[in-house]
Backbone bond lengths (Angstrom), bond angles and torsions (degrees), N, CA, C in turn:
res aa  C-N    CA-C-N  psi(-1)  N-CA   C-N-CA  omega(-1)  CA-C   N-CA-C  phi
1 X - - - 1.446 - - 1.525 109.24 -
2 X 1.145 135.19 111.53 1.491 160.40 123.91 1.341 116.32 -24.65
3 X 1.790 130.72 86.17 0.988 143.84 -166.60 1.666 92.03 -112.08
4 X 1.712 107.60 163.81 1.480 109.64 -177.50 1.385 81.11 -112.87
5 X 1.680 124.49 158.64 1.188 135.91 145.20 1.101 149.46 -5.81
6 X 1.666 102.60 -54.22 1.450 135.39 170.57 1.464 105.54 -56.03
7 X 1.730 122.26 -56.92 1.387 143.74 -168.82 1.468 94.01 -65.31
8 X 1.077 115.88 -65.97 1.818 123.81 163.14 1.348 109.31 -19.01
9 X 1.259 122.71 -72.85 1.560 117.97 -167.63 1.447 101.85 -81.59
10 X 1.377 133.16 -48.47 1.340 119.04 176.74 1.742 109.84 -41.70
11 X 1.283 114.96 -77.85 1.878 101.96 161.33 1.457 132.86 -15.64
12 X 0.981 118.20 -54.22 1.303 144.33 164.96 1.736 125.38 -25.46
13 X 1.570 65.96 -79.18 2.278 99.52 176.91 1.771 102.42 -62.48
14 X 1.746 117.79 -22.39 1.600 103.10 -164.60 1.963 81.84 -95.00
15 X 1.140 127.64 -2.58 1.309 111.08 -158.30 1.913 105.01 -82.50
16 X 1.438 100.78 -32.57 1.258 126.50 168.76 1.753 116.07 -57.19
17 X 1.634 114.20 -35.15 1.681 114.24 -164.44 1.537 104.26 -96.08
18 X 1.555 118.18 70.30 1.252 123.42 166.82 2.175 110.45 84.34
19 X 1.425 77.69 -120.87 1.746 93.55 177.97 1.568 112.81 -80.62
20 X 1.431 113.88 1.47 1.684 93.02 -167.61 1.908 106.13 -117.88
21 X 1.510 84.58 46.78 1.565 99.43 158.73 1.588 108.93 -69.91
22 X 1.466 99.51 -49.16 1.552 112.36 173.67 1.205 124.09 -18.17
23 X 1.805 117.86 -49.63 0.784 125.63 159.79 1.672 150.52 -34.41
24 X 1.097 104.87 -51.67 1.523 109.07 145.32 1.147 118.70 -89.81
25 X 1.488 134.40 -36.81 1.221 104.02 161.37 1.778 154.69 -35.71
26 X 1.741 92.14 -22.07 1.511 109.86 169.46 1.569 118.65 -89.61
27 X 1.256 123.89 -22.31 0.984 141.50 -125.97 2.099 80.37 -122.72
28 X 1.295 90.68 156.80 1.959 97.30 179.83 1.272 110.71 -70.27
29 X 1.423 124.55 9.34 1.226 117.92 -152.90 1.719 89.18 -110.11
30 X 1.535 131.41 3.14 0.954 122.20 160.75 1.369 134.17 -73.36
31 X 1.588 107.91 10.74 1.233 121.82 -142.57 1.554 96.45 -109.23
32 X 1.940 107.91 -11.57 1.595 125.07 -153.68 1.469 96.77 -102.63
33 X 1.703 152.35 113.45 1.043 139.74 -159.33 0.932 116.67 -111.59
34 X 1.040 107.34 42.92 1.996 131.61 159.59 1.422 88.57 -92.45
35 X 1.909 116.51 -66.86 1.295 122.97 -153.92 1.638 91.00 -62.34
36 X 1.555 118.51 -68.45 1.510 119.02 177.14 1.339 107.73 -5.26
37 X 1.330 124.24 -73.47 1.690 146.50 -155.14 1.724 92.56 -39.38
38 X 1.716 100.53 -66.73 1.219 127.65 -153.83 1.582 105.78 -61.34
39 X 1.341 104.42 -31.38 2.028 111.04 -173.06 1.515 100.36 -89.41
40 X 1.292 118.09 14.93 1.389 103.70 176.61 1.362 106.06 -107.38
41 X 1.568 107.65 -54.28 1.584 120.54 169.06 1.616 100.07 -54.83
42 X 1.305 129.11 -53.44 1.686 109.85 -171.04 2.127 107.44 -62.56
43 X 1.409 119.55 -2.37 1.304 113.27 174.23 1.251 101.85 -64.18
44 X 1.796 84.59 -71.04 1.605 95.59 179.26 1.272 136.75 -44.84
45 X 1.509 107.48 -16.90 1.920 114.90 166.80 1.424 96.36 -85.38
46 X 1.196 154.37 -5.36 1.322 144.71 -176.79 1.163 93.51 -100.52
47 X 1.395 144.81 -69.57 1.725 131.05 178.55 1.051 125.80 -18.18
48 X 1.456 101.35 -52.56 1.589 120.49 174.54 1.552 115.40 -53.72
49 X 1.073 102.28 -62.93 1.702 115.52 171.19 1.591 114.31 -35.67
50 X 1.211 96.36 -66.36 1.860 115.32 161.08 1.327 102.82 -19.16
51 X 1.164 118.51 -75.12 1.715 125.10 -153.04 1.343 96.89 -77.78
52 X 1.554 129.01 -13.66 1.663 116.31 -162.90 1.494 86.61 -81.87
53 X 1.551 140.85 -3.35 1.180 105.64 -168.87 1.992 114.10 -110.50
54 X 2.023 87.06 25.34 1.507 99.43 168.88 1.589 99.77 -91.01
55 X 1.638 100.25 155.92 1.718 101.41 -155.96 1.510 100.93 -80.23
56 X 1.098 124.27 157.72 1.888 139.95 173.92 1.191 80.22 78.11
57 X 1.640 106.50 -103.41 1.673 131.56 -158.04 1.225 113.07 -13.43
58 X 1.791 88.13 -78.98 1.861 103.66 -175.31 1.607 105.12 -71.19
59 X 1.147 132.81 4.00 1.837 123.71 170.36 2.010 97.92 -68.34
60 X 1.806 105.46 -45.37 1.461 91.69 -175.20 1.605 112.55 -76.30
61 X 1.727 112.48 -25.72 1.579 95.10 -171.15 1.827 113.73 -65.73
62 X 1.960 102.04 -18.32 1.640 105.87 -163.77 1.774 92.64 -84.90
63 X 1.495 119.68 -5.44 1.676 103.17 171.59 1.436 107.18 -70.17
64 X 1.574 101.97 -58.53 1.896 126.20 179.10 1.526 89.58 -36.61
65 X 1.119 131.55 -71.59 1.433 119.91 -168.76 1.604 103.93 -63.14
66 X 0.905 125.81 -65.92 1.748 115.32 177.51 1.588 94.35 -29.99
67 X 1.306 142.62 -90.64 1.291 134.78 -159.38 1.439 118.20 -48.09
68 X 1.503 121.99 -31.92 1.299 126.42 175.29 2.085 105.56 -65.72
69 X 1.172 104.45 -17.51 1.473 108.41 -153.09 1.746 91.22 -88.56
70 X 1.538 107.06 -29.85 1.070 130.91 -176.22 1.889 120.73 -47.94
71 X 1.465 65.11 -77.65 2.179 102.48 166.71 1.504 103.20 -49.94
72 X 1.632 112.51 -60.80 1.582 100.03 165.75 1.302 127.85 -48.17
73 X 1.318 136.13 -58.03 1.408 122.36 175.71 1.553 113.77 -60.37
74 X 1.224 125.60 -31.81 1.756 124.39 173.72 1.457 120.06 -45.01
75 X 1.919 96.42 -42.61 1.588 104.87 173.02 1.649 116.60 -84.47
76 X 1.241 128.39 -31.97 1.448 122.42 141.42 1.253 126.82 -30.09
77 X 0.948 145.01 -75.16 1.251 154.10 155.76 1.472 103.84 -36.40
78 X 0.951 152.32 -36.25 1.561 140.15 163.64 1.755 113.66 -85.50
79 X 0.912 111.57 21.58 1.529 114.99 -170.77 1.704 110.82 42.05
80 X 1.478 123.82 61.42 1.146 101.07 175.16 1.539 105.85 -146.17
81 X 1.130 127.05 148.83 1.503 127.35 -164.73 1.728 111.06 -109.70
82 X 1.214 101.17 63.65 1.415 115.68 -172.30 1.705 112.13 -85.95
83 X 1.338 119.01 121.71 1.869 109.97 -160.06 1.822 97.32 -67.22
84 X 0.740 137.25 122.91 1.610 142.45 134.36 1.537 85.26 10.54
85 X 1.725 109.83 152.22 1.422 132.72 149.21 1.380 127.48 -55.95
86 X 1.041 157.89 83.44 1.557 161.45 163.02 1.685 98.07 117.65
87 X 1.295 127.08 -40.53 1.649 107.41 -164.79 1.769 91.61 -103.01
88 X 1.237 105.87 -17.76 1.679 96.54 178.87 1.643 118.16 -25.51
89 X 1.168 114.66 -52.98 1.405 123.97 -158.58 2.017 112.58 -77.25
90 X 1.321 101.32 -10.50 1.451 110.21 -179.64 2.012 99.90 -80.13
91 X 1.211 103.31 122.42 1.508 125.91 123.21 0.700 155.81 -27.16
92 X 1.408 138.31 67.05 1.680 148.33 -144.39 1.835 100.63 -102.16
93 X 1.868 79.07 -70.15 1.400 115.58 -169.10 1.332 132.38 -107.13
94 X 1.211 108.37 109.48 1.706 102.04 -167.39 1.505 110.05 -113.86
């Protein structure tokens, strides 16, 4: 499958906004391993998110994930598949 750029980062940018990684994940566009890259790190920014809404603790891990969610769309938007800081390197989604 032959995706344009544009389709690339739009995929990309939803993999980062919570639950609507799903979105390409259902969709053929999981098939593109730019987008792949991106639906693994946007899980892993949703876990994170998950836990920010345990009280104190998870308030700082759900900022860390807001900023990680951040950095992910920055590298979307530059076309580049750079792993996240500390959870980058985990394996969700293959």
């Amino acid at each position: 499958m032959t995706t344009s750029s544009s389709d690339q980062k739009l995929m990309g940018i939803l993999c980062y906004l919570g639950i609507l990684w799903l979105i390409p994940l259902l969709t053929e566009h999981k098939n593109d391993s730019f987008v792949k890259f991106h639906i693994n790190q946007g899980i892993l920014v949703s876990i994170l998110m998950v836990i920010g809404f345990v009280p104190v603790v998870g308030w700082i891990i759900g900022i860390i994930g807001l900023v990680f969610a951040i950095i992910g769309i920055v590298n979307v938007v530059n076309m580049q598949q750079k792993p996240l800081p500390v959870i980058g390197g985990i394996t969700l989604y293959k």
